[in-house]
C-alpha positions as CSV (number, residue, x, y, z in Angstrom):
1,X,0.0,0.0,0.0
2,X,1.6,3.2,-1.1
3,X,1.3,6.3,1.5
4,X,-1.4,8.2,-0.7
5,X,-3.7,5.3,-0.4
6,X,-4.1,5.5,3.6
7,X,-6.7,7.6,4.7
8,X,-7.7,7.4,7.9
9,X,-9.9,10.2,8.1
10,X,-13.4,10.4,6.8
11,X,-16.2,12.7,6.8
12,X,-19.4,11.5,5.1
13,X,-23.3,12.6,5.3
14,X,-25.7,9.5,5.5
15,X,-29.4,9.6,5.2
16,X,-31.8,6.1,5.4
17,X,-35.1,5.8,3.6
18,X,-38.4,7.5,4.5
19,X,-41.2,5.0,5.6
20,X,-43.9,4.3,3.0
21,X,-47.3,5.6,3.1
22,X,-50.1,3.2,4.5
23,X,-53.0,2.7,1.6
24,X,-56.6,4.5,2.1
25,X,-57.7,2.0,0.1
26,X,-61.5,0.7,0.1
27,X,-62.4,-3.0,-1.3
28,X,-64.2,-2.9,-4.4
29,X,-65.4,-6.0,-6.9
30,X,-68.4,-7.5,-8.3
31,X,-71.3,-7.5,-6.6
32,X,-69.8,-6.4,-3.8
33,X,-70.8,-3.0,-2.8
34,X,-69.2,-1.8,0.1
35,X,-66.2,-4.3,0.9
36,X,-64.7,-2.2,3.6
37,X,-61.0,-0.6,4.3
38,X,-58.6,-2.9,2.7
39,X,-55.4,-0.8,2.5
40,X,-51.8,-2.3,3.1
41,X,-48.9,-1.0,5.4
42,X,-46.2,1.0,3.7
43,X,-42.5,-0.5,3.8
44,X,-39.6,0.4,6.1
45,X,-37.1,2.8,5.1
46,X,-33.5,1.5,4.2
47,X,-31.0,1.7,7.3
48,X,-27.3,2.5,6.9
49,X,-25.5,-0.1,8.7
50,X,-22.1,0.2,9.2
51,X,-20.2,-3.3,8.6
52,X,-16.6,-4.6,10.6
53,X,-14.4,-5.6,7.6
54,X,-11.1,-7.0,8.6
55,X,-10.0,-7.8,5.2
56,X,-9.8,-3.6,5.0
57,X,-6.8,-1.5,6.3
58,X,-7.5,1.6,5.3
59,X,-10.4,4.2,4.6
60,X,-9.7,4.4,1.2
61,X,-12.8,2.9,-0.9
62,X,-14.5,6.1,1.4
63,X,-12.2,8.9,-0.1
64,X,-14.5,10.0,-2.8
65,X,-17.5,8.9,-1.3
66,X,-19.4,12.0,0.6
67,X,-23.0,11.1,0.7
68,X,-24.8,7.8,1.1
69,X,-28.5,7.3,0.9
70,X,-30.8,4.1,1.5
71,X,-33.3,3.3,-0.2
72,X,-37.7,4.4,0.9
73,X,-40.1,2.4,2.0
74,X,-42.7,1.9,-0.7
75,X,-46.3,2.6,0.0
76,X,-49.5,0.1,0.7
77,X,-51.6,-1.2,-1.6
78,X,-55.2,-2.3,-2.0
79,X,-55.7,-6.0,-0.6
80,X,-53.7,-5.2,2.4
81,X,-50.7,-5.5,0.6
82,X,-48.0,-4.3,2.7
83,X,-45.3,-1.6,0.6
84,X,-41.6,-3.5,0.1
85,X,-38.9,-2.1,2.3
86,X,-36.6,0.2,1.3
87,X,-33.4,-1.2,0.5
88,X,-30.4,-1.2,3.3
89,X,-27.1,0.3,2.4
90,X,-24.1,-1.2,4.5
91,X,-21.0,0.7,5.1
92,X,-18.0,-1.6,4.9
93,X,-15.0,-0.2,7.5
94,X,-11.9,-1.4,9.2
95,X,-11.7,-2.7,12.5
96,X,-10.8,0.0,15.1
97,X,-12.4,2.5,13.0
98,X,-14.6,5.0,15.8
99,X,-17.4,6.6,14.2
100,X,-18.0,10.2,15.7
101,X,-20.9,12.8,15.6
102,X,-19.2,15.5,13.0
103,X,-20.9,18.8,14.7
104,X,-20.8,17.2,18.2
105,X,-17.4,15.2,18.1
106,X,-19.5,12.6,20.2
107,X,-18.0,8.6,19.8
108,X,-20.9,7.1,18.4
109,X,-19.6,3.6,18.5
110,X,-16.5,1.8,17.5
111,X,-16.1,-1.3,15.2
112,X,-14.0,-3.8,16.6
113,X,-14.5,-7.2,15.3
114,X,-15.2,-8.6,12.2
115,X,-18.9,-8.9,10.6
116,X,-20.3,-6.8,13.3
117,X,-23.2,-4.4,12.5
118,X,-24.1,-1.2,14.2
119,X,-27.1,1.0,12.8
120,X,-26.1,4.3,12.3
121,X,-29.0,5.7,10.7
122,X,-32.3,3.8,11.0
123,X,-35.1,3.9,7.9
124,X,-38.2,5.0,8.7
125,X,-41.3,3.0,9.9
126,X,-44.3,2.2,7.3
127,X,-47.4,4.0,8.0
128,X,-50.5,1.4,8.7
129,X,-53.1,1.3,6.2
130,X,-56.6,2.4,7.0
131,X,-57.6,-1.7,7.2
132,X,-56.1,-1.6,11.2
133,X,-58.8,1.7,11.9
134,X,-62.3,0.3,11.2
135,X,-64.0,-0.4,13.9
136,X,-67.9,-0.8,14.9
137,X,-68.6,2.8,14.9
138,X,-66.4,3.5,11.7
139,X,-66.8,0.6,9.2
140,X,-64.9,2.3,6.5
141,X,-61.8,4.8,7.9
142,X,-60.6,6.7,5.0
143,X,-57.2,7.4,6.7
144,X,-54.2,5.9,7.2
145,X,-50.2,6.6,8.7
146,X,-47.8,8.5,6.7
147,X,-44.6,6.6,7.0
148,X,-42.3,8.1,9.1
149,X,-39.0,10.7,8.1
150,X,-36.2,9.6,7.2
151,X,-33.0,9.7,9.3
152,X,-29.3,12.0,8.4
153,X,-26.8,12.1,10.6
154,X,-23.2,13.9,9.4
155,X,-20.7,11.8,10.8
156,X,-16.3,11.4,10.8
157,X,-14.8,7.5,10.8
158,X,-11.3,7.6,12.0
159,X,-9.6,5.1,11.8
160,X,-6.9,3.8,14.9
161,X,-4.6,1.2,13.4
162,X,-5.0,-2.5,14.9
163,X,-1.1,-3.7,15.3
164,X,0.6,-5.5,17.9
165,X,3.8,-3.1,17.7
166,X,3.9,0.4,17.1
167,X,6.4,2.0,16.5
168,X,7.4,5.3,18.8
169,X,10.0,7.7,18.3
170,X,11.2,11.4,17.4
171,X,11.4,12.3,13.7
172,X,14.1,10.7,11.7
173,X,15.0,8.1,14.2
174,X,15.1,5.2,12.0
175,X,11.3,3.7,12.7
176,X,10.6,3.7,8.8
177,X,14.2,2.0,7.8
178,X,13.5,-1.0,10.8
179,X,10.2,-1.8,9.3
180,X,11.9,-1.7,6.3
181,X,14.3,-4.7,7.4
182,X,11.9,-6.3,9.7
183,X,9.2,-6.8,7.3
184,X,8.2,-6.6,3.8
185,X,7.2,-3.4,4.3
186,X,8.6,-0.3,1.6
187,X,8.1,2.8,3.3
188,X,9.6,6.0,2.0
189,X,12.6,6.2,3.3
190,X,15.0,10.2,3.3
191,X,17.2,11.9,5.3
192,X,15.2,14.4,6.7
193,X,12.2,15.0,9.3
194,X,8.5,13.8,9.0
195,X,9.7,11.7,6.3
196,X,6.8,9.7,7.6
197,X,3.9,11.5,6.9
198,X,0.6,8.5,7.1
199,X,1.6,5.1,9.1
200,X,2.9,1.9,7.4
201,X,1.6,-1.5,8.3
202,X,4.0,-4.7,8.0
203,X,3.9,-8.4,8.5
204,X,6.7,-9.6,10.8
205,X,7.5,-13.1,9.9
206,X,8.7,-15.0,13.3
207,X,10.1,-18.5,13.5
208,X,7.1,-21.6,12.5
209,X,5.6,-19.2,9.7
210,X,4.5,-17.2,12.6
211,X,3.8,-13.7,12.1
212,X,2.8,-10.5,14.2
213,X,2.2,-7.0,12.9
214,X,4.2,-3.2,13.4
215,X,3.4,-0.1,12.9
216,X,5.2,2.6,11.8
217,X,3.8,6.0,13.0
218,X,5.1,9.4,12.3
219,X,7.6,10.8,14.5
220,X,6.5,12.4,17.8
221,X,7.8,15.7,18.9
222,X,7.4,18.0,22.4
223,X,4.2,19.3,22.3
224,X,2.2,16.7,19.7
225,X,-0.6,16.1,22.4
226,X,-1.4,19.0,22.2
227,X,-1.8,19.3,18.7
228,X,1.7,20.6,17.5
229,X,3.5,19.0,14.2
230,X,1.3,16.5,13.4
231,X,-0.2,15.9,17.0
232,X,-3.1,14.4,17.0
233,X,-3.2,12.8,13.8
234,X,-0.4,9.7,14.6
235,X,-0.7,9.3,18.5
236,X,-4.3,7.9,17.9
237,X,-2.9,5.0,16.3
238,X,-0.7,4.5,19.3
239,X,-3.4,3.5,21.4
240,X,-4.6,0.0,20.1
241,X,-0.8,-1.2,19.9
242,X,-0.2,-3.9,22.3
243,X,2.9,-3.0,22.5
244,X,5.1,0.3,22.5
245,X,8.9,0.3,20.8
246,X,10.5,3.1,21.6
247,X,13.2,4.5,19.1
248,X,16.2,6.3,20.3
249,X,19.1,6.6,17.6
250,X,22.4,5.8,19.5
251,X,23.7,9.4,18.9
252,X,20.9,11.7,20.3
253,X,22.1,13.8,22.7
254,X,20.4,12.4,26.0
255,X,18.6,9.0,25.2
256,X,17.0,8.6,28.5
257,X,15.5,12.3,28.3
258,X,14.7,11.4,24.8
259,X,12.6,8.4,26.2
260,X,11.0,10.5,29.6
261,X,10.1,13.6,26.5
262,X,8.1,10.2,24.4
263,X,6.7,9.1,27.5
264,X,5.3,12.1,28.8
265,X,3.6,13.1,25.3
266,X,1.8,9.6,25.5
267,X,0.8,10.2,29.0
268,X,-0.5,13.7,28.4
269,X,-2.1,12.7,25.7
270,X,-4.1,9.5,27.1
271,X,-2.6,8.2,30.9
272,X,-4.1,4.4,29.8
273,X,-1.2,4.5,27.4
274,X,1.4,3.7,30.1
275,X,0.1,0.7,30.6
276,X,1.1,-0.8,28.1
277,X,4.6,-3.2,27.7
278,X,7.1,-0.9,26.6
279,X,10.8,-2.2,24.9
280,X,13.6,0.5,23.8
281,X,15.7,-0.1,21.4
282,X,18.5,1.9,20.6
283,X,18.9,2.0,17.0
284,X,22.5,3.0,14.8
285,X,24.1,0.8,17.4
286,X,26.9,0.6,14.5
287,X,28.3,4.0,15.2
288,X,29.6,2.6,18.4
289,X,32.7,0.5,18.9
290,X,32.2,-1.5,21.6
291,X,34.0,0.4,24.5
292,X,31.5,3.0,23.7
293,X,28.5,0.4,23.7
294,X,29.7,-0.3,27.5
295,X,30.0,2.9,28.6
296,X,26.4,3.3,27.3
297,X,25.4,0.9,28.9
298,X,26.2,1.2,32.0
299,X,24.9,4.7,32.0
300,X,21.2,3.8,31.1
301,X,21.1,0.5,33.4
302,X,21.3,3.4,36.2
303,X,18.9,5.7,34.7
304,X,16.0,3.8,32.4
305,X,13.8,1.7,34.2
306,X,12.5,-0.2,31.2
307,X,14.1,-3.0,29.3
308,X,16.3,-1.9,25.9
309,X,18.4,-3.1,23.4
310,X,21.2,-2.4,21.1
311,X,19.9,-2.2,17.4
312,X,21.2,-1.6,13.8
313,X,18.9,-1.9,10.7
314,X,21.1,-1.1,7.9
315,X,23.9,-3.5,9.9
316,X,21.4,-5.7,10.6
317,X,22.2,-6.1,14.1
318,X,20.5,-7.4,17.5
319,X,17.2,-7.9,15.1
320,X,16.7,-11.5,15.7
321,X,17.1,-10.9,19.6
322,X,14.7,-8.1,18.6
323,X,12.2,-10.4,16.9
324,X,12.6,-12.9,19.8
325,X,11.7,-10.1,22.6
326,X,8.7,-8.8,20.9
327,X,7.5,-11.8,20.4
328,X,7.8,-13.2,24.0
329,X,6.4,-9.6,25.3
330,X,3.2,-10.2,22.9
331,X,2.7,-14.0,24.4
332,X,3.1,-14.2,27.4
């Protein structure tokens, strides 16, 4: 999937179906005279149902699409035929896609599983036909129900990626260049920041044709949860990750203020977030020689309280023991 095919932002304006009329209808045939009210229901309006599609990853197919409209109820006819319903329209979606109210920023509901259905906009109900109000006193009603209105709502799907690792780190840390190596991922790849603009799924192929998936998001910086750089747009994503990889390039200034700056932005942001198993891996490990490495490490065994590791992408070192790691974090 190339960048410019991920959306994960959507806005859309659905409307269901009005309900039919119910018929006024009065029975009439050969020698009979007066056959009484004989007038059918009208037909539900068409709901738009929002469908859980795990075979989706993206928003995509909704780009281009900015209305959606089920179908009307069709109205009652004579011999208490009852109108057909209007046709339902179904809205297919990723899973982990949160559908919001667009003037309201209300969740709605969230789609988490696949095949599950939630009504968004509900069609509206036949009127009865004038057959259901005779009665003793009034042998031959020549009313009936209109159907009910329709139903619109204007409504955002965004999108929060379902993977077992993301991906953390500041801009140009060399997230996009391990996914890169660790799957069959081709991200764009540069020397410069925000290189990364939308994430990038992979497929990490483990031992026993075995697999998990990581995510690359764009690169934090101080001051994302509250909107700045790219802010709010990439740390959504973080939250459904199982798992949290930070990335600290081996030449940053300070890597444990590098980590407590990443940390804090996810906390700020949504506390639950810390809760979540966290790994560090310190990546361009190859710039070190190995006196350096020590030295290294024995300053961040004092300082970090979470587990790390020494990684190189482009060297390809320490990324079996990374595979092994993440995979024992994401069983056990």
């Amino acid at each position: 999937m190339t960048e410019g095919n991920f959306v994960d932002y959507v806005k859309i304006h659905l409307t269901s179906g009005n309900g039919g009329k119910g018929s006024t209808h009065l029975h009439r045939e050969k020698y009979v005279a007066k056959g009484g009210p004989d007038g059918g229901d009208g037909g539900r309006g068409g709901h738009v149902i929002i469908r859980g599609n795990d075979n989706l990853w993206t928003l995509f197919h909704l780009k281009f699409k900015r209305h959606l409209r089920a179908g009307h109820g069709e109205h009652g006819s004579s011999g208490r035929s009852t109108g057909a319903d209007g046709e339902d329209v179904y809205l297919d979606v990723p899973l982990g896609t949160v559908i919001r109210d667009t003037e309201t920023n209300e969740v709605i509901f969230e789609i988490t599983y696949n095949g599950e259905e939630r009504i968004i906009c509900e069609g509206g109900m036949g009127g009865r036909g004038n057959w259901h109000f005779k009665s003793a006193t009034n042998q031959t009603p020549r009313y009936a129900q209109p159907g009910t209105p329709l139903e619109e709502k204007h409504v955002t799907l965004e999108l929060k990626l379902l993977a077992d690792v993301g991906l953390v780190g500041f801009p140009n840390a060399g997230k996009s260049t391990l996914l890169s190596v660790i799957t069959s991922a081709k991200p764009k790849i540069a020397d410069y920041e925000f290189t990364t603009l939308k994430p990038n799924l992979g497929i990490v192929e483990y031992r026993d044709f075995q697999t998990f998936v990581m995510a690359d998001i764009p690169g934090i910086i101080e001051g994302a949860a509250e909107g700045k750089g790219l802010g709010y747009y990439f740390l959504r994503h973080i939250e459904r990750n199982s798992t949290l990889l930070f990335l600290i390039p081996a030449d940053a200034e300070d890597i444990t203020k590098q980590y407590e700056i990443l940390l804090d932005e996810l906390r700020r942001y949504n506390p639950e977030m810390l809760d979540k198993d966290r790994l560090i891996a310190i990546s361009k490990c190859d710039m070190l020689d190995d006196e350096l490495q020590a030295e290294l490490k024995v300053e961040l065994d004092e300082k970090l309280g979470v587990d790390y590791m020494f990684i190189s992408a482009v060297a390809q070192q320490g990324i079996t023991e990374l595979k092994d790691k993440l995979w024992k974090m994401l069983n056990v």
